[in-house]
Structures are given as C-alpha cells and as structure tokens.
C-alpha positions in Angstrom: 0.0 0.0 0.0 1.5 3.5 -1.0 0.0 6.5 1.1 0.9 10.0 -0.1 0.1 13.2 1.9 -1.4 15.9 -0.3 -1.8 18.9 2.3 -2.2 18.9 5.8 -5.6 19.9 6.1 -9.1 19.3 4.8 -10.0 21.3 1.7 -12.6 20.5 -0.9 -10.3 22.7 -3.7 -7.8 21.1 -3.1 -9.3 17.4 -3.1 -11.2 18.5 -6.4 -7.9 19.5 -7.7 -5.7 16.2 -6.8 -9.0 14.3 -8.1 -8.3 16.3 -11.5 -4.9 15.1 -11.7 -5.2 11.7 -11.3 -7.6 11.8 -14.4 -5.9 13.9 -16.3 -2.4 12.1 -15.9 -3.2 8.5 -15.8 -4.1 6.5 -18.7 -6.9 4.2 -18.2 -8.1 5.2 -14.8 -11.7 4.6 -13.7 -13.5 6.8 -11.5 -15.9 4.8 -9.1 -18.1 6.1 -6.4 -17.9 9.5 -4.5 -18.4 8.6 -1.1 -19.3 11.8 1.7 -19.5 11.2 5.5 -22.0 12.6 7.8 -18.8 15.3 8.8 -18.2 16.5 5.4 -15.2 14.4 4.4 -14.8 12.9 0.9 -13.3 9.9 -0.8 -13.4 9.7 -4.3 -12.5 6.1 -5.3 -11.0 5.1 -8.6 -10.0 1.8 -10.1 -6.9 0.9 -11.9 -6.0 -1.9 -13.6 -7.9 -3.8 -10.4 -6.2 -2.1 -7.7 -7.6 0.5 -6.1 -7.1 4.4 -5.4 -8.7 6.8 -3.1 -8.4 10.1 -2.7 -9.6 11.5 0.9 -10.8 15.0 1.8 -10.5 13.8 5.7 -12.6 16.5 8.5 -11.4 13.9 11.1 -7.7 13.7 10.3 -7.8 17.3 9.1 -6.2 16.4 5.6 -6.0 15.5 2.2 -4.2 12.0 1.3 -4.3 9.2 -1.0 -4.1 5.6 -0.7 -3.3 3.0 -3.1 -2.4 0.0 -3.9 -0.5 1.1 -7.2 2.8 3.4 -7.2 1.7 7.1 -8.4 5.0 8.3 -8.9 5.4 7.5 -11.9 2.8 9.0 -13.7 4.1 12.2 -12.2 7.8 13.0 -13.9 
C-alpha cells in the first residue's frame, strides 16, 4: 500500500484539484463512487487496472491524502 500526503488539512479545492490530476495524468483510470460522511469528508475512489485508489478530503484527520495500492510516482515526472 503506497500512502501520499497531499496537504495537511481538509479542503474541498484542493481534493477536487488532486481528483483532476489523477484523471488527467493517468491512462486508463476509472473513477468509481464518491463517497461523503455525515462530517463533510470525501473519498473519491478510482480503479486501476484492479487495484484501487482513493483520494480522501479527511474533516477527522484534518487532511487530504491518498491511498493506493498502485505506485503514483510514476505518472508524475
């Protein structure tokens, strides 16, 4: 599992932005459900190639992260 911190608090731009990203910068990614919590945190979940991503908008943590079971670097050089 690869976790990457996006910014240190919660913030719905900022999630919407990372969210943008991903789809913009890798190839056959497929957005699944957009999941919201009774606190205002977001998770949009994706699928690639049958491992999964998420991106979190965390109230609770106070952050924005994503997990996954694929390495992201590389579609970010």
């Amino acid at each position: 599992m690869f976790s990457y911190n996006i910014c240190n608090k919660a913030d719905s731009e900022i999630f919407s932005k990372q969210c943008a990203a991903l789809e913009k910068h890798i190839p056959n990614l497929q957005k699944n459900d957009l999941l919201l919590d009774v606190d205002g945190s977001q998770t949009q979940r994706y699928t690639l190639d049958d491992k999964g991503i998420s991106v979190h908008n965390s109230k609770y943590i106070g952050a924005v992260y994503i997990d996954s079971d694929v390495d992201l670097e590389n579609f970010f050089k």
